[in-house]
Biopython code that builds the backbone (N, CA, C, O; Angstrom):
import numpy as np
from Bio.PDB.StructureBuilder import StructureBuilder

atoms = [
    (1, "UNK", "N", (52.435, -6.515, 24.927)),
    (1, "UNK", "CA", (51.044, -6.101, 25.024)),
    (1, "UNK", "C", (50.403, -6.181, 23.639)),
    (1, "UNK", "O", (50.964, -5.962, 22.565)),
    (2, "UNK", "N", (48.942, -6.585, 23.880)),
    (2, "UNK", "CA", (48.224, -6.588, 22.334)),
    (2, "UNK", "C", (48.134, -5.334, 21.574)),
    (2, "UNK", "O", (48.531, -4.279, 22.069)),
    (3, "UNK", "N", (47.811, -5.376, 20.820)),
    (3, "UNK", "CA", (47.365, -4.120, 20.403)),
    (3, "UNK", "C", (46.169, -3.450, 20.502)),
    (3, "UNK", "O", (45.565, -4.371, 19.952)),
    (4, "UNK", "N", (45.485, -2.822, 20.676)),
    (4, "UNK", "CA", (44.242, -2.701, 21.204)),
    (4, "UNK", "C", (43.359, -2.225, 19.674)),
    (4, "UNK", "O", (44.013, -2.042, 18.647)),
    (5, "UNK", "N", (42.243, -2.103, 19.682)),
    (5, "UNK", "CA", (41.307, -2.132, 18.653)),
    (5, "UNK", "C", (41.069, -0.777, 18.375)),
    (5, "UNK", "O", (41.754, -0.286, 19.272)),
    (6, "UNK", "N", (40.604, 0.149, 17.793)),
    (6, "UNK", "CA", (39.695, 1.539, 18.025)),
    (6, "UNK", "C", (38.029, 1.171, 17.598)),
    (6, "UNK", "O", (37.562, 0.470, 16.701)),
    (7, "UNK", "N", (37.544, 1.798, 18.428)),
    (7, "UNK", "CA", (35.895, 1.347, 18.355)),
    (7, "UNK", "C", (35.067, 1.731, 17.036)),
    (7, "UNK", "O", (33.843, 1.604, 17.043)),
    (8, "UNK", "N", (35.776, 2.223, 15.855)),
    (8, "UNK", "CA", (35.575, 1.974, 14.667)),
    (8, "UNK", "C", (36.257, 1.077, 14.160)),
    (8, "UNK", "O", (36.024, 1.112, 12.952)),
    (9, "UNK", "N", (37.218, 0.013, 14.465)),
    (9, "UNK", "CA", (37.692, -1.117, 13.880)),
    (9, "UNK", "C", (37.043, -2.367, 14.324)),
    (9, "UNK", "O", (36.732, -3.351, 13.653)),
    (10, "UNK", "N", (36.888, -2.120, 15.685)),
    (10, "UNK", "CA", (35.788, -3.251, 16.134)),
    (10, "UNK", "C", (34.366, -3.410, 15.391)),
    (10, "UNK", "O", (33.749, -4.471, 15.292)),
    (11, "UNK", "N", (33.819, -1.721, 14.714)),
    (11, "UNK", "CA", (32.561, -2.518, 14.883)),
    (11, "UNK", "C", (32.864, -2.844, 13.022)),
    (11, "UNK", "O", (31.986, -3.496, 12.457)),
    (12, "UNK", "N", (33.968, -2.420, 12.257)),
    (12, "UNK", "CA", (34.166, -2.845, 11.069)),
    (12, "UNK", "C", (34.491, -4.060, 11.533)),
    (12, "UNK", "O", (33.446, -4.400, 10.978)),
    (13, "UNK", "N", (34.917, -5.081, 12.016)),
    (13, "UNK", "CA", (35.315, -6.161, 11.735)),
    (13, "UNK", "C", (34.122, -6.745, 12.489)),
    (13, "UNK", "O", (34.176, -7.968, 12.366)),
    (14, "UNK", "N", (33.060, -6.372, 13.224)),
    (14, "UNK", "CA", (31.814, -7.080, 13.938)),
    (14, "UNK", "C", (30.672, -7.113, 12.534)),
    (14, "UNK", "O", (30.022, -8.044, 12.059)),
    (15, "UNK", "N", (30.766, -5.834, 12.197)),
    (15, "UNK", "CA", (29.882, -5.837, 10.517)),
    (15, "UNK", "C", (30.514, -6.640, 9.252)),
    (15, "UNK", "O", (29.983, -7.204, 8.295)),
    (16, "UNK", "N", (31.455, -6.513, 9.525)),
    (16, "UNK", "CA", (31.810, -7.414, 8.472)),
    (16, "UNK", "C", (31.172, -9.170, 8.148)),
    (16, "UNK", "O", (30.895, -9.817, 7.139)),
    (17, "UNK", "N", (31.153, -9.424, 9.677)),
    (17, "UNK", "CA", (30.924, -10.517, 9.523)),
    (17, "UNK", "C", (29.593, -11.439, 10.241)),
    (17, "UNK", "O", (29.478, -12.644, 10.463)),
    (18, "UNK", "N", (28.756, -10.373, 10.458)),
    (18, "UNK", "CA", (27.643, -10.541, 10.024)),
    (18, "UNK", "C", (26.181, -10.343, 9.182)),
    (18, "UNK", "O", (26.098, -9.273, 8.579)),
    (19, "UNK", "N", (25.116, -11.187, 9.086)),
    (19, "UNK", "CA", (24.526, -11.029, 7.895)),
    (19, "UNK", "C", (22.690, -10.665, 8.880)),
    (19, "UNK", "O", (22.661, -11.033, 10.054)),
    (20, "UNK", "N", (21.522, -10.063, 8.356)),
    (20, "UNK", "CA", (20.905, -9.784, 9.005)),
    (20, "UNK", "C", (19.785, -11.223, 8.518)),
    (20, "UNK", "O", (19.835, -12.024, 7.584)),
    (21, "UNK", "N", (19.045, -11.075, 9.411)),
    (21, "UNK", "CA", (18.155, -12.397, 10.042)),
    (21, "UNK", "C", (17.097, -12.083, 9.178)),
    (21, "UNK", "O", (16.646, -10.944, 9.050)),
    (22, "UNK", "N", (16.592, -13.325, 8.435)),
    (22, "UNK", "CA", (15.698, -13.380, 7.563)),
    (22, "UNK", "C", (14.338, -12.531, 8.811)),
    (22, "UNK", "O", (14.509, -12.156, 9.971)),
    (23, "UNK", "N", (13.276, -12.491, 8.084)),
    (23, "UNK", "CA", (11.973, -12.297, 8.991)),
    (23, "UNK", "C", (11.057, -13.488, 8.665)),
    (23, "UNK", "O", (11.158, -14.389, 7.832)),
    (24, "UNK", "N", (9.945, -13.140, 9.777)),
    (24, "UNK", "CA", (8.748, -14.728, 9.656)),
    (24, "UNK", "C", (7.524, -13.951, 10.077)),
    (24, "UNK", "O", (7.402, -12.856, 10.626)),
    (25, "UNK", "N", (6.607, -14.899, 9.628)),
    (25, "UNK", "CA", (5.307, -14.395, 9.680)),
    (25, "UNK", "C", (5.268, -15.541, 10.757)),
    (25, "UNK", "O", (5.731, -16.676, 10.866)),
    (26, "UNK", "N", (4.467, -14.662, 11.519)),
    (26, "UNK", "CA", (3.328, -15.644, 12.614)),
    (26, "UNK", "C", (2.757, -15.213, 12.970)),
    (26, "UNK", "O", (2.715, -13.995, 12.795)),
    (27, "UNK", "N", (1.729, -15.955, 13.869)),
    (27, "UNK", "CA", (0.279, -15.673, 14.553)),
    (27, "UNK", "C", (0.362, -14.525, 15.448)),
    (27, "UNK", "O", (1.549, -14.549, 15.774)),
    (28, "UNK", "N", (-0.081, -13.707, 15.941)),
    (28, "UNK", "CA", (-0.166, -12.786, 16.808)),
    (28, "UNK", "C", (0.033, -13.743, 18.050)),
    (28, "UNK", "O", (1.166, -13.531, 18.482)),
    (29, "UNK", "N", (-0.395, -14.388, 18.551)),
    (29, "UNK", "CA", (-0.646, -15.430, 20.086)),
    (29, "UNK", "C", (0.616, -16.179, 19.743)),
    (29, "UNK", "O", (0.809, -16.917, 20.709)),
    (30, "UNK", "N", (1.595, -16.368, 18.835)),
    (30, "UNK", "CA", (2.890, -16.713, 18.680)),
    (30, "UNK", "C", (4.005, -16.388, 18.945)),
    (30, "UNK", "O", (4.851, -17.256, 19.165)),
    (31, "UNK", "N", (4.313, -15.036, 18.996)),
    (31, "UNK", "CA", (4.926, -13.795, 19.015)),
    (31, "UNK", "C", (5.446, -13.171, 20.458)),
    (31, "UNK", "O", (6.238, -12.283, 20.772)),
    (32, "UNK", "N", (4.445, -14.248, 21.292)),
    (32, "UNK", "CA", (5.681, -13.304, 22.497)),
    (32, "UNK", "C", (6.648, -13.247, 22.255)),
    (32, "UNK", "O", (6.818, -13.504, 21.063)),
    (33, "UNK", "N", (8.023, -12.893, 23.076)),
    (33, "UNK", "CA", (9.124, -13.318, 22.910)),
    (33, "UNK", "C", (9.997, -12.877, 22.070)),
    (33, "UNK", "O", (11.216, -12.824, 22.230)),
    (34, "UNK", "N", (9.088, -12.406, 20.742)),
    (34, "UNK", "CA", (9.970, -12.547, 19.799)),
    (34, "UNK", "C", (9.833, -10.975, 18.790)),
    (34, "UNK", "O", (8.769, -10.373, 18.647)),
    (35, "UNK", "N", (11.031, -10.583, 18.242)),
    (35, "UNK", "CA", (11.274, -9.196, 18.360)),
    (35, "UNK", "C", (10.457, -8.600, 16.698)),
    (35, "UNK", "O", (10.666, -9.005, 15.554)),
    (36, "UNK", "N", (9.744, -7.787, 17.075)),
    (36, "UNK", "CA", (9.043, -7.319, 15.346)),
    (36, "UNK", "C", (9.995, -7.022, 14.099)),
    (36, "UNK", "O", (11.141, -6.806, 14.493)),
    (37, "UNK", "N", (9.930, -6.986, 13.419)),
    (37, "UNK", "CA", (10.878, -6.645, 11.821)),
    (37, "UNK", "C", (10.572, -5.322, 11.657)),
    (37, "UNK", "O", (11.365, -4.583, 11.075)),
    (38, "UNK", "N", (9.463, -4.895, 12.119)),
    (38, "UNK", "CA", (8.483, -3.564, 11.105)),
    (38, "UNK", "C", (8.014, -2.933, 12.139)),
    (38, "UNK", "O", (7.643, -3.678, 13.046)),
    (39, "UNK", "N", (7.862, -1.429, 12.380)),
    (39, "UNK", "CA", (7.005, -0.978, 13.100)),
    (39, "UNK", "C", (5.867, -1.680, 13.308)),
    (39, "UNK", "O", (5.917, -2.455, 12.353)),
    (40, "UNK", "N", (4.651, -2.005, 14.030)),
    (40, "UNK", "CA", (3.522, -1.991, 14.285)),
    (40, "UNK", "C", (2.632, -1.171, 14.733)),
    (40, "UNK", "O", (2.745, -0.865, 15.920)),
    (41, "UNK", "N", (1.625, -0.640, 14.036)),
    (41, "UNK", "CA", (0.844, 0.378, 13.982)),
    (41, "UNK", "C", (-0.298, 0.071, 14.168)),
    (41, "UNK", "O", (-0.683, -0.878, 13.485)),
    (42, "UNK", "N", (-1.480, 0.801, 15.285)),
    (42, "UNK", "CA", (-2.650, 0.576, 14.969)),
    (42, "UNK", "C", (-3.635, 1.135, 13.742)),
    (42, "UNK", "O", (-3.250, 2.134, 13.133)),
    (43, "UNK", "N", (-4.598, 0.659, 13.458)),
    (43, "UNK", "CA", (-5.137, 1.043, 12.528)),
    (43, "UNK", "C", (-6.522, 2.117, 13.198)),
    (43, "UNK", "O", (-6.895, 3.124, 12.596)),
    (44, "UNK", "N", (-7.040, 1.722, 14.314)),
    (44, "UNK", "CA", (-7.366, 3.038, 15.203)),
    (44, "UNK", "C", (-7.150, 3.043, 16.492)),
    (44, "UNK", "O", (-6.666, 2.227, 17.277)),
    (45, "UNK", "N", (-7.720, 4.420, 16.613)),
    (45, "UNK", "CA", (-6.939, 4.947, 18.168)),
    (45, "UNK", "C", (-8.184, 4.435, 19.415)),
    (45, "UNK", "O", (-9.322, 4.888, 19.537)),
    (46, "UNK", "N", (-7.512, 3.353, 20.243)),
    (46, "UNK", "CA", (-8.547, 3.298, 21.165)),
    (46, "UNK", "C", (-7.569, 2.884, 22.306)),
    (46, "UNK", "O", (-6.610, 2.113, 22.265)),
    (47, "UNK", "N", (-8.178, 3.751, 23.529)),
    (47, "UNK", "CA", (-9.326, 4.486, 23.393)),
    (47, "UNK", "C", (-9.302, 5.393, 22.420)),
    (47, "UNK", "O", (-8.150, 5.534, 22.008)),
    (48, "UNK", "N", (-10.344, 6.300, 21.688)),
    (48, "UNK", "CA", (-10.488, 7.490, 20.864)),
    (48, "UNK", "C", (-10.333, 8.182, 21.521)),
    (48, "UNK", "O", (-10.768, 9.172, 20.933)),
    (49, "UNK", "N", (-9.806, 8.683, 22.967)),
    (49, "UNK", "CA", (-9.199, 10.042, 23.533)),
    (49, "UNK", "C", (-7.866, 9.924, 24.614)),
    (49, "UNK", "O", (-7.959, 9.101, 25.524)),
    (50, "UNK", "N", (-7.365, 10.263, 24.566)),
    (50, "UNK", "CA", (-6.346, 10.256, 25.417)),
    (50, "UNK", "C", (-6.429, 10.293, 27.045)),
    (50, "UNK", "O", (-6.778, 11.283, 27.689)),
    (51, "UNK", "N", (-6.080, 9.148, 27.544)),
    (51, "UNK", "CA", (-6.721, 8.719, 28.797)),
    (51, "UNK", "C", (-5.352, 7.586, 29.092)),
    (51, "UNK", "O", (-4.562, 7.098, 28.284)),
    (52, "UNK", "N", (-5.464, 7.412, 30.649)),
    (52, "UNK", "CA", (-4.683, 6.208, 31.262)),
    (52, "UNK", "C", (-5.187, 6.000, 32.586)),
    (52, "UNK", "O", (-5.371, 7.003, 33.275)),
    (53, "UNK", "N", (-5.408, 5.019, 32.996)),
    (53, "UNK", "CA", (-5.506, 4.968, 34.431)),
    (53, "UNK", "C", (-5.000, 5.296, 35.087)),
    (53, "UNK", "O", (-5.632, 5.899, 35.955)),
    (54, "UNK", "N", (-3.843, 5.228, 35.223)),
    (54, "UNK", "CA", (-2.801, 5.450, 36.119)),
    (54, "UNK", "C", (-1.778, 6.183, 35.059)),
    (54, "UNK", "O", (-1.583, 5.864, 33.886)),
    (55, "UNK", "N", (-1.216, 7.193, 35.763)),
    (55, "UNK", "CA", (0.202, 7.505, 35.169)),
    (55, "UNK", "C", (2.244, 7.109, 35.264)),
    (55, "UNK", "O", (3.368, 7.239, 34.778)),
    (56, "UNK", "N", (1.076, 6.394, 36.667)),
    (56, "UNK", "CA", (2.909, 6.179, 37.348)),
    (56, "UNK", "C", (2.802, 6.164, 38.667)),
    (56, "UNK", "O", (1.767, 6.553, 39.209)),
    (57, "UNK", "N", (3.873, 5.706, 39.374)),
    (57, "UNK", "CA", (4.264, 6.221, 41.261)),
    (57, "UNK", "C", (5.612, 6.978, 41.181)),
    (57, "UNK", "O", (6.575, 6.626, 40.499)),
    (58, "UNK", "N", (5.558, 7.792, 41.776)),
    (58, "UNK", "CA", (6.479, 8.901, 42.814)),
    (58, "UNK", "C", (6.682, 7.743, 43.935)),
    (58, "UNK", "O", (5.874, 7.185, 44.678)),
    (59, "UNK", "N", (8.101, 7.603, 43.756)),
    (59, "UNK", "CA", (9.404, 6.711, 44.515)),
    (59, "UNK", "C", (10.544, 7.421, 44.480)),
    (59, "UNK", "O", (10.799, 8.137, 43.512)),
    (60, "UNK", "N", (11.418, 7.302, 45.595)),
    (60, "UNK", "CA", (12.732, 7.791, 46.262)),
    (60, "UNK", "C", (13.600, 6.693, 45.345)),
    (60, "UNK", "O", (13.355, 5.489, 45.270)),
    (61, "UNK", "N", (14.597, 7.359, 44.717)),
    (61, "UNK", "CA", (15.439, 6.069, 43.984)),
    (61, "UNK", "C", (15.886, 5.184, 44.664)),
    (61, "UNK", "O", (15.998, 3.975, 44.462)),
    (62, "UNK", "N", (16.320, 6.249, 46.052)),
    (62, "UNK", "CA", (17.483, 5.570, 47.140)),
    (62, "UNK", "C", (16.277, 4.195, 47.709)),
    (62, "UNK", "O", (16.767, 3.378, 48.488)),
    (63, "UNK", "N", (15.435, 4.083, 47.482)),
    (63, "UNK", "CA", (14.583, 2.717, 48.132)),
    (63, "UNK", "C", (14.833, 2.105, 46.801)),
    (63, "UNK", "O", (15.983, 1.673, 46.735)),
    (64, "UNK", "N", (14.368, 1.985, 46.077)),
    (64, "UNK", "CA", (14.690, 0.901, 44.464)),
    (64, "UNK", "C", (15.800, 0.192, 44.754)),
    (64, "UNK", "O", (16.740, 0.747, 45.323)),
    (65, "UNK", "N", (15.856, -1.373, 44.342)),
    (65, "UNK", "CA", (14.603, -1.898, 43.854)),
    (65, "UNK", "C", (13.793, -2.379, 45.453)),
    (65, "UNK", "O", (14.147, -2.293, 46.629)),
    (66, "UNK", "N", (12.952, -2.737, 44.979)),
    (66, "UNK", "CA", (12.282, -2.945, 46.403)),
    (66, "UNK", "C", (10.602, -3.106, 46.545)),
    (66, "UNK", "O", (10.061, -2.275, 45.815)),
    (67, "UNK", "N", (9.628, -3.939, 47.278)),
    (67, "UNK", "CA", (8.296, -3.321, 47.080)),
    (67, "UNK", "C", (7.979, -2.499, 48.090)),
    (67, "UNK", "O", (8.410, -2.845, 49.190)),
    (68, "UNK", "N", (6.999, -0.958, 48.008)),
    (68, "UNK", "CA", (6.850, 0.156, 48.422)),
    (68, "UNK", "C", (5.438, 0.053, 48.491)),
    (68, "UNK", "O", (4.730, -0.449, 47.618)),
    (69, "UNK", "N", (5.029, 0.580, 49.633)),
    (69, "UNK", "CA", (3.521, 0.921, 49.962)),
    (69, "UNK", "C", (3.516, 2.100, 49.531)),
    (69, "UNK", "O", (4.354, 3.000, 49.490)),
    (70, "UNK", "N", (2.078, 1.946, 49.093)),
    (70, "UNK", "CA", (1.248, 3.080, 48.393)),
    (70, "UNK", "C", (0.682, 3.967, 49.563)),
    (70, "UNK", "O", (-0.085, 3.520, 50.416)),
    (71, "UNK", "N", (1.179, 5.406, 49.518)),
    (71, "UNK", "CA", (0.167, 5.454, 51.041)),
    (71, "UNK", "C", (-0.253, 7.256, 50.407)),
    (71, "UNK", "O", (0.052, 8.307, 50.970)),
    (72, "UNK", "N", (-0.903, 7.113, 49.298)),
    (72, "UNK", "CA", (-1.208, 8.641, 48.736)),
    (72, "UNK", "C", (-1.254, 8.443, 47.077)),
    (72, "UNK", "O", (-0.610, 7.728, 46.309)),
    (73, "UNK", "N", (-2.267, 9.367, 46.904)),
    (73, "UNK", "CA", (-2.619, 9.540, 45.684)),
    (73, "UNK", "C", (-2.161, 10.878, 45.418)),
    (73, "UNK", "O", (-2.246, 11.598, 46.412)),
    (74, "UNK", "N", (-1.554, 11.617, 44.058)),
    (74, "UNK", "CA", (-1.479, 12.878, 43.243)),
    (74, "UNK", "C", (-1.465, 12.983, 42.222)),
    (74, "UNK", "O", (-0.909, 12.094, 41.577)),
    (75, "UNK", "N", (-2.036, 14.070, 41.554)),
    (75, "UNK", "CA", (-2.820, 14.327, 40.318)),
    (75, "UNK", "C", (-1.343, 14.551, 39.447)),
    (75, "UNK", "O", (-0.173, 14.607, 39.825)),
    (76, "UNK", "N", (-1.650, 14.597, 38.808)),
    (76, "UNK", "CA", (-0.267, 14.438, 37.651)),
    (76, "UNK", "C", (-0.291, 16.152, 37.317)),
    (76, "UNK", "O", (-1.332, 16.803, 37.232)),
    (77, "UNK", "N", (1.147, 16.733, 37.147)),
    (77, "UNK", "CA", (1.433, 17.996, 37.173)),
    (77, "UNK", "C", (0.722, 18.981, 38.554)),
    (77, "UNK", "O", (0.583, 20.204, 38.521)),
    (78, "UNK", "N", (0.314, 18.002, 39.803)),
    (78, "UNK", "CA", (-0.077, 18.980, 40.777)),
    (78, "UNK", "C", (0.657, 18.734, 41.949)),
    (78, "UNK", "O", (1.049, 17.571, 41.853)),
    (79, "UNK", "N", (1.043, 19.217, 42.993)),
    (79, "UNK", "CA", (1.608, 18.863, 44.103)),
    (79, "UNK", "C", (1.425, 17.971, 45.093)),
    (79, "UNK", "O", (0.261, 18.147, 45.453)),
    (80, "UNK", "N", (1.817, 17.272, 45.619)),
    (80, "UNK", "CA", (1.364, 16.291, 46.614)),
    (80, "UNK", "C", (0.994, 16.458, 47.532)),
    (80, "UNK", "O", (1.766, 17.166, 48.179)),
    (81, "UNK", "N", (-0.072, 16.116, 48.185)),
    (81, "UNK", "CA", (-0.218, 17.324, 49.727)),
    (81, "UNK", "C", (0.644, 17.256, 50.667)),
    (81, "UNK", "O", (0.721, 18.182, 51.474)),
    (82, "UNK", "N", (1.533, 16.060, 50.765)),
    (82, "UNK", "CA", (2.979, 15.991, 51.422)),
    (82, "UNK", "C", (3.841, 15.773, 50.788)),
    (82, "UNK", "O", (3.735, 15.443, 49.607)),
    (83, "UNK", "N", (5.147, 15.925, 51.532)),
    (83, "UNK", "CA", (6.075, 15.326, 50.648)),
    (83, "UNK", "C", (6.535, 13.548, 51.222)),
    (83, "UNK", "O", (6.569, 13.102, 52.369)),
    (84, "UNK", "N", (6.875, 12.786, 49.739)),
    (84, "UNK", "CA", (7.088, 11.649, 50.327)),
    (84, "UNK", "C", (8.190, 10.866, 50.670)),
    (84, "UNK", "O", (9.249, 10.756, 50.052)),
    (85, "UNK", "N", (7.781, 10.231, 51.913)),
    (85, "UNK", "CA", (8.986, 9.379, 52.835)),
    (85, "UNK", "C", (9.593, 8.280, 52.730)),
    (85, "UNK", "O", (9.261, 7.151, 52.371)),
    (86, "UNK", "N", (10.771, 8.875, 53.183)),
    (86, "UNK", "CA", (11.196, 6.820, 52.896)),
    (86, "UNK", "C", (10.731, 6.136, 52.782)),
    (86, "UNK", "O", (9.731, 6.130, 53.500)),
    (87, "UNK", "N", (10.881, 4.999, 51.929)),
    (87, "UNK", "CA", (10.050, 3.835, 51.817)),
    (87, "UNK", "C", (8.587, 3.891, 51.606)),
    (87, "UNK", "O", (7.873, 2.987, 52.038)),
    (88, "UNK", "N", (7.958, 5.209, 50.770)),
    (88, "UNK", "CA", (6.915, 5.312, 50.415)),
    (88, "UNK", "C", (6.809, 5.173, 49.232)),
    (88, "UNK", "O", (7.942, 5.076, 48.763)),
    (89, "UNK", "N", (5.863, 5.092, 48.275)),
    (89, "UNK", "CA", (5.412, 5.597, 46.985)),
    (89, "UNK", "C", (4.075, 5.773, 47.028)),
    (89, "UNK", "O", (3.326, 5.021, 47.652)),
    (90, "UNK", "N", (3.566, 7.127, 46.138)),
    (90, "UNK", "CA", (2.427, 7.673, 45.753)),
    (90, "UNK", "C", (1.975, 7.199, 44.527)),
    (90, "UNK", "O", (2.898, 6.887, 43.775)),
    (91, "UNK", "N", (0.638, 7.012, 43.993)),
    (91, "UNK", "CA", (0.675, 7.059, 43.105)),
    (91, "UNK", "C", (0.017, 8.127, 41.906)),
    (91, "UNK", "O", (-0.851, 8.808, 42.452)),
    (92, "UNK", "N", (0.128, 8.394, 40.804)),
    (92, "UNK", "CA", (0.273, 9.476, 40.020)),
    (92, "UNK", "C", (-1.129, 9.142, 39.398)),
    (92, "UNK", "O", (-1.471, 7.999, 39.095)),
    (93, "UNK", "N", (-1.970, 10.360, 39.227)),
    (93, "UNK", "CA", (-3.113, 10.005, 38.137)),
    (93, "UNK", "C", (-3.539, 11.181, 37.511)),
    (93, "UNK", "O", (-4.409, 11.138, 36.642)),
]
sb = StructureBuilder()
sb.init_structure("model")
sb.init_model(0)
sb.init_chain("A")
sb.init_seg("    ")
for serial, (resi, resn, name, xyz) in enumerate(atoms, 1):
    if name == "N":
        sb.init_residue(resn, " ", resi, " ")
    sb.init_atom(name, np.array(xyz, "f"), 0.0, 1.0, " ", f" {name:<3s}", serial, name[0])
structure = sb.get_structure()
C-alpha cells in the first residue's frame, strides 16, 4: 500500500509548486468570464437607498432543481397567507 499524504503535506507540496498569475488590465465589456485581482468598489451608492425589487422565492428544497410556478406573493419578514405546496414557489418582496 502507498503511503498516504496528510492534508498539510499535500497542500505543502501543491504550494510549493506553484507561482501566482500575473494580472491584466482590460476593458470593462472584456471581462466577462474572467476573475478580478482586486476588490471592486463603487464609487457611489445607487440606488442612494436601499431597495430591491424582488428579494427572492420561498421553494420546498425537496422540488429543486426544477421550474416552479409562482402562485403568491409575501412581504419579506411577514407571513404568507398560506403555507406553500408542493411544487410551488412564492415570491418574496
Amino acid at each position: 500500500m502507498t503511503d498516504l499524504l496528510t492534508l498539510e503535506e499535500a497542500q505543502e507540496r501543491v504550494l510549493a509548486r506553484v507561482r501566482p498569475l500575473s494580472s491584466q488590465s482590460v476593458a470593462t465589456r472584456d471581462a466577462a468570464g474572467r476573475v478580478a485581482a482586486e476588490d471592486v468598489r463603487a464609487l457611489v451608492d445607487l440606488p442612494p437607498f436601499r431597495s430591491s425589487a424582488m428579494d427572492g422565492f420561498a421553494v420546498r428544497a425537496a422540488d429543486l432543481p426544477g421550474t416552479l410556478p409562482i402562485v403568491g406573493r409575501v412581504a419579506a419578514g411577514r407571513p404568507a397567507a398560506r403555507p406553500l405546496g408542493p411544487g410551488e414557489a412564492m415570491e418574496i418582496s
